[in-house]
Rosetta silent file (secondary structure, phi, psi, omega in degrees, C-alpha in Angstrom):
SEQUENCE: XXXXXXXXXXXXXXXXXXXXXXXXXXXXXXXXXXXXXXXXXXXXXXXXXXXXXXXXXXXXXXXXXXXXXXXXXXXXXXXXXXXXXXXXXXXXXXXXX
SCORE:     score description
SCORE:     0.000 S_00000001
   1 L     0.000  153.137  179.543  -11.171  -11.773  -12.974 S_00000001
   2 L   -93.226 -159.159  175.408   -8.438   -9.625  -11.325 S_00000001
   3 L  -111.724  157.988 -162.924   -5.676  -10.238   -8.977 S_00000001
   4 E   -98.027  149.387  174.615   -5.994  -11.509   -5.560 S_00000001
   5 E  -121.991  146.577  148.986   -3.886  -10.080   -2.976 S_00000001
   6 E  -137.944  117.644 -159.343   -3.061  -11.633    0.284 S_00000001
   7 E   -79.179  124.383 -179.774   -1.638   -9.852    2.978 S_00000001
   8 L  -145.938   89.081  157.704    1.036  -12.494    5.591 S_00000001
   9 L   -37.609  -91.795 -128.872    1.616   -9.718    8.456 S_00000001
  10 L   -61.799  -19.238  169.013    3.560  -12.499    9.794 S_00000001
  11 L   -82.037  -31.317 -119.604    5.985  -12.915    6.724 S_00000001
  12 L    24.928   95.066 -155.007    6.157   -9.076    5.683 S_00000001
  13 L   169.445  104.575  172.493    4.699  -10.261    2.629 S_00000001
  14 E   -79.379  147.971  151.848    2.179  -10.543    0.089 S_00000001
  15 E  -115.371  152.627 -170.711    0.983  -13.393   -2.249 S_00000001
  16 E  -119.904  127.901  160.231   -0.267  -11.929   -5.907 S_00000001
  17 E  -105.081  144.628 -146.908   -2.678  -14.219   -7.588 S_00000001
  18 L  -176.577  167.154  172.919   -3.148  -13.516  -11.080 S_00000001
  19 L  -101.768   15.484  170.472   -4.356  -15.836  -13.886 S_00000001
  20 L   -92.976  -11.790  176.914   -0.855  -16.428  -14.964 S_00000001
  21 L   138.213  175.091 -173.034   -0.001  -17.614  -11.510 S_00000001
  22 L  -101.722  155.796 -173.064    1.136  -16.575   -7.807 S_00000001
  23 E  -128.765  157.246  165.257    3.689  -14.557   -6.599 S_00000001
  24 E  -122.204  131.954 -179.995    5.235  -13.809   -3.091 S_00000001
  25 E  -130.384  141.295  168.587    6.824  -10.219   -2.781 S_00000001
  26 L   -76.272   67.138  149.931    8.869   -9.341    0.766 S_00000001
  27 L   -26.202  158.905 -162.544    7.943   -5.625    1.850 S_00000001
  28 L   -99.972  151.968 -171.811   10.024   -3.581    3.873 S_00000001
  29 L   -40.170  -37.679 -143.163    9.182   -2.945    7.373 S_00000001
  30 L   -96.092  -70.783  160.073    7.749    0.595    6.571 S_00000001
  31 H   -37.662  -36.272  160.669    5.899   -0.990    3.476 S_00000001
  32 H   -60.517   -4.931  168.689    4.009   -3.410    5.695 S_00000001
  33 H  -114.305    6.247 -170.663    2.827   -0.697    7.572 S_00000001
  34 H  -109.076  -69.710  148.958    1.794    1.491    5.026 S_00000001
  35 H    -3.105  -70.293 -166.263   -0.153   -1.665    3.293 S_00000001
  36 H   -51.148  -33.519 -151.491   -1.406   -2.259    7.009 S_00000001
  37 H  -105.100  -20.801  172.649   -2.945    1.111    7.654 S_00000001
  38 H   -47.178  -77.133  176.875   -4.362    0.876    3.804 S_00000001
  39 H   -42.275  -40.022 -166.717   -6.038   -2.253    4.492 S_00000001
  40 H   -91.862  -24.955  171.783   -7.727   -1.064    7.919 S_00000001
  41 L  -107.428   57.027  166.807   -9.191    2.373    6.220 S_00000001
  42 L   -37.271  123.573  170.097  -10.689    0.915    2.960 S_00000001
  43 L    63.891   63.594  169.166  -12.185    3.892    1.030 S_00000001
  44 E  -170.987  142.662 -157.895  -11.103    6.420    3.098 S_00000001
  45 E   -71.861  147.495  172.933   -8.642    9.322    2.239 S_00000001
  46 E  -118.709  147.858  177.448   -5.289    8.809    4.349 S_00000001
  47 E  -123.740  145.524 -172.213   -3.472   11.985    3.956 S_00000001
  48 H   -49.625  -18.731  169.651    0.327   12.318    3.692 S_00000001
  49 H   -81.055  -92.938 -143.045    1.013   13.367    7.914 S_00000001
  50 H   -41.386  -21.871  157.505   -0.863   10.757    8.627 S_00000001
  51 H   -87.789  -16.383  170.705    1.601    8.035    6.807 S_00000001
  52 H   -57.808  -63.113 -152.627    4.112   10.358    7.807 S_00000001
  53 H   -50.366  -58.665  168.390    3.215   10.361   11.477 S_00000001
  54 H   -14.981  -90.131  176.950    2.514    6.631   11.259 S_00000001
  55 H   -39.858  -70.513  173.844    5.839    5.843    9.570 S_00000001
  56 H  -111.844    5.581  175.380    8.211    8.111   10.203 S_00000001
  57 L    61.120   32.125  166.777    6.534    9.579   13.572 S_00000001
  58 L   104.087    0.812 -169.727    6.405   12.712   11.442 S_00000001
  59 L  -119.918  112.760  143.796    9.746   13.605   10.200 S_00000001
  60 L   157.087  165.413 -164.672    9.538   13.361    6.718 S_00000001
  61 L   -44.471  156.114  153.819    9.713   14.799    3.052 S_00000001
  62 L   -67.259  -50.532  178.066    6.425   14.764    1.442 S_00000001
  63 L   -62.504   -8.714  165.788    8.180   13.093   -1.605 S_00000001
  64 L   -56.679  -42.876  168.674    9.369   10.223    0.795 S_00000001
  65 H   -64.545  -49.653  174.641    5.930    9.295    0.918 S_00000001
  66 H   -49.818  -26.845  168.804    5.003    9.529   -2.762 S_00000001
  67 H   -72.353  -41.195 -165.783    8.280    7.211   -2.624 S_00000001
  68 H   -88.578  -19.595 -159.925    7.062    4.659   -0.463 S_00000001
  69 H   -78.356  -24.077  161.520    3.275    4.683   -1.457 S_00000001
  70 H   -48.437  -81.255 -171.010    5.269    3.690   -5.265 S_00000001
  71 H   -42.399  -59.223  167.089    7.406    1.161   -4.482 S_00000001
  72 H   -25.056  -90.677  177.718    4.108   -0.193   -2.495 S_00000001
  73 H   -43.500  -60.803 -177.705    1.719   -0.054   -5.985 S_00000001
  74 H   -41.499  -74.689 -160.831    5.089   -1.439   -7.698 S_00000001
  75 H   -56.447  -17.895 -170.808    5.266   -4.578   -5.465 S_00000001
  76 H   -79.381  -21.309 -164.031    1.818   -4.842   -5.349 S_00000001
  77 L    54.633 -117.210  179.637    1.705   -5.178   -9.404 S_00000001
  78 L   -61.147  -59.829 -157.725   -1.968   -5.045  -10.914 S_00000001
  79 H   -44.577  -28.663 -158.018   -3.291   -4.794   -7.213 S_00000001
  80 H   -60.031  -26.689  175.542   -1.406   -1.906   -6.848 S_00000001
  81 H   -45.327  -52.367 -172.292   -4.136    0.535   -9.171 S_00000001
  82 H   -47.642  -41.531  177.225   -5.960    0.019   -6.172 S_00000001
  83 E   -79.540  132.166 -169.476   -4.055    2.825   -3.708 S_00000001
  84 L  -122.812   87.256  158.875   -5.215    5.763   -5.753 S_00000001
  85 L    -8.958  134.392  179.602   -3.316    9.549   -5.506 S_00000001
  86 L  -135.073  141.346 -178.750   -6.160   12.205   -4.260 S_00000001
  87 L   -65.760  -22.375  178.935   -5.623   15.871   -5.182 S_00000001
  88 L   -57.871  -29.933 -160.186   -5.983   17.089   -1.518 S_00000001
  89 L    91.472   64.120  174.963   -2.722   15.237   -0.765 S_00000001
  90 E  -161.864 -177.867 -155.126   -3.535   11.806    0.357 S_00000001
  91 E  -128.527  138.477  157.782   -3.965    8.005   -0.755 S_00000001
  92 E  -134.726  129.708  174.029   -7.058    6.080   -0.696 S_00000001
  93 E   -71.248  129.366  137.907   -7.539    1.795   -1.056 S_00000001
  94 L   -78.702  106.911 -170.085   -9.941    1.466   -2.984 S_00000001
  95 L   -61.682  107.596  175.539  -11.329   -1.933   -1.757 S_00000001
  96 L   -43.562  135.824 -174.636  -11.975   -4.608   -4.903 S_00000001
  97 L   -91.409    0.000    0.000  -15.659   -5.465   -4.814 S_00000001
């Protein structure tokens, strides 16, 4: 079995379930919203304006993003495999079955 994720909007925060045990990680405003917009388009390409626009209301570096959608897949640990790089230039969740 894989790891469990649970999203607590209300925390900024994830719990990580794992079979070694659970974790709580804090996210940053701008991670929780990145996470957020992940979660609401399962399997569906998000392309880099649109986390700009989202995020930074459009003013920013491409590589900011490639920065945040990392640290995201860092904090996230195993779960993190799940946001997946797309050669057009955008992220997709791939939603655990």
């Amino acid at each position: 079995m894989g790891p469990s994720v649970t999203y607590l909007p209300y925390l900024r925060a994830v719990k990580i379930s794992t079979e070694s045990g659970d974790a709580h990680v804090d996210l940053t405003i701008n991670e929780s919203s990145l996470l957020q917009l992940f979660l609401h388009n399962p399997n569906r390409i998000i392309s880099r304006q649109e986390i700009s626009a989202l995020i930074w209301r459009g003013i920013a570096h491409p590589a900011s993003v490639a920065t945040l959608v990392g640290r995201l897949r860092n904090k996230l640990g195993p779960a993190g495999k799940w946001i997946v790089g797309r050669r057009q230039g955008g992220y997709i969740y791939r939603k655990p079955e």
